[in-house]
C-alpha positions in Angstrom: 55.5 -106.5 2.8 54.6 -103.1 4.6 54.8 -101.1 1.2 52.4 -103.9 -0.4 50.1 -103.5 2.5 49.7 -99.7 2.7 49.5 -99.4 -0.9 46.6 -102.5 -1.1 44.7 -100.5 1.7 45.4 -97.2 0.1 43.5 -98.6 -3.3 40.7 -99.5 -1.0 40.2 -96.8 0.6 40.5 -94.5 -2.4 37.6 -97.2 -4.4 35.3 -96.7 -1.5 35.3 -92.9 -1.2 34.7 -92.8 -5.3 31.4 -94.9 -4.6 30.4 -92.9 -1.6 30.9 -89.8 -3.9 29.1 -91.3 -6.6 26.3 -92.2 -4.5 26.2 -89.0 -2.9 26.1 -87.1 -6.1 22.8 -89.2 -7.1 21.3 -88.5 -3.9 22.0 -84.5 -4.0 20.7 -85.0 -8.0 17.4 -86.4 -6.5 16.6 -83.6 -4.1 17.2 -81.1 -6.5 14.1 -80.0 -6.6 14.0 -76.4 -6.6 15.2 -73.9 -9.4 15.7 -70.9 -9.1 14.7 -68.5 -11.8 16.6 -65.0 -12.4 14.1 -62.6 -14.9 15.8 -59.7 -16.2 15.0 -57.6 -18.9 15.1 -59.8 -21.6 16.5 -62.9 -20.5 16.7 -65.8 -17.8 18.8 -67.7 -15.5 18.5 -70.8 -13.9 19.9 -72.4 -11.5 20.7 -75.1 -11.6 20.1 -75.5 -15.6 19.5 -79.6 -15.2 16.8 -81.1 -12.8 15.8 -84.6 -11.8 12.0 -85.4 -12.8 9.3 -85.2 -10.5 7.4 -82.2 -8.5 10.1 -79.1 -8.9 9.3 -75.6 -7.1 10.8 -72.7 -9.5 11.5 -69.5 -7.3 11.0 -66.7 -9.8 12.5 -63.1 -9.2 12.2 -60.5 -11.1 15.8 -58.4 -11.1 14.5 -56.3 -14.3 12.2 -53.1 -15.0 9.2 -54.5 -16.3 6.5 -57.1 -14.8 7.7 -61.1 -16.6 6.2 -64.1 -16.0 7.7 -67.5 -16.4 5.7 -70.7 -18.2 7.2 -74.1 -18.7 5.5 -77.4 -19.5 2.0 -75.9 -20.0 2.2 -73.9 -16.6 2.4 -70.2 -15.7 3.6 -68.3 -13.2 1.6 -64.9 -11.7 3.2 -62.0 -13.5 5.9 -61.1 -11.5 6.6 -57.2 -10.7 10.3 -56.2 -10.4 11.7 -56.7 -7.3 9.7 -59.2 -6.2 9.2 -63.1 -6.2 7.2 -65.9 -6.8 7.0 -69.5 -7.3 5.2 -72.6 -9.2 5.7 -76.0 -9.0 5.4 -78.2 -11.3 6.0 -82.2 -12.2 8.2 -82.7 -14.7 8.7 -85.8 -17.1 12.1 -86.6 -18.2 12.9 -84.2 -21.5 14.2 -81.2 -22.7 11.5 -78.8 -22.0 10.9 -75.2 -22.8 10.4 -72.4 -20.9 9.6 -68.8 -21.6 8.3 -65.4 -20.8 4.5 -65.1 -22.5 4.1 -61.2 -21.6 4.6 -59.0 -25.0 6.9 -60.2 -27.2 9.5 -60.8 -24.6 10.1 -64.6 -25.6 11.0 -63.5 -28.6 13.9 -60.7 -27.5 15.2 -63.3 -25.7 13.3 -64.7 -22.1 13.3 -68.3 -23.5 15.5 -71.4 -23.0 15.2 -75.1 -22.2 16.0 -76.8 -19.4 17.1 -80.4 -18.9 15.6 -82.9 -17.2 16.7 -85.8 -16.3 
């Protein structure tokens, strides 16, 4: 009857924690609001790559050798000079939505991606 007992409250106990991790993971989902935005000569990373909708700050810096900017959803960015950083926020809707570099022809050697929101 012991056994049955610990086991029964072990089941419990191990159900709870998996909704207070699921609810937890929403939560940390929901105030992801910032991204931050890695330029480099001629690409991007973000981080993190999905975002919940709503107003979201991008923190742009520029790790490359020549000036980039970053537009997504209709909005720009100041052009960013290497070594240093900027930001734009935005509010997005739920999508996939595009982002890219719009200096020169660097979108098309590669600063472009989409990033998922959710």
């Amino acid at each position: 009857m012991k056994l049955r007992s610990m086991v029964v409250a072990s089941v419990v106990v191990l159900s709870l924690l998996g909704v207070a991790g699921t609810a937890l993971a929403r939560q940390s989902a929901a105030r992801a609001k910032t991204v931050h935005v890695t330029a480099k000569d001629y690409s991007f990373t973000l981080s993190p790559k999905t975002v919940h909708h709503g107003r979201v700050m991008f923190v742009i810096k520029n790790e490359g050798k020549t000036a980039h900017d970053f537009e997504i959803a209709g909005h720009m960015s100041k052009i960013v000079s290497p070594g240093k950083t900027t930001t734009l926020t935005v509010n997005l809707k739920r999508g996939h939505i595009a982002y890219k570099c719009t200096i020169d022809s660097h979108a098309q050697m590669g600063m472009k991606g989409v990033l998922d929101v959710t």
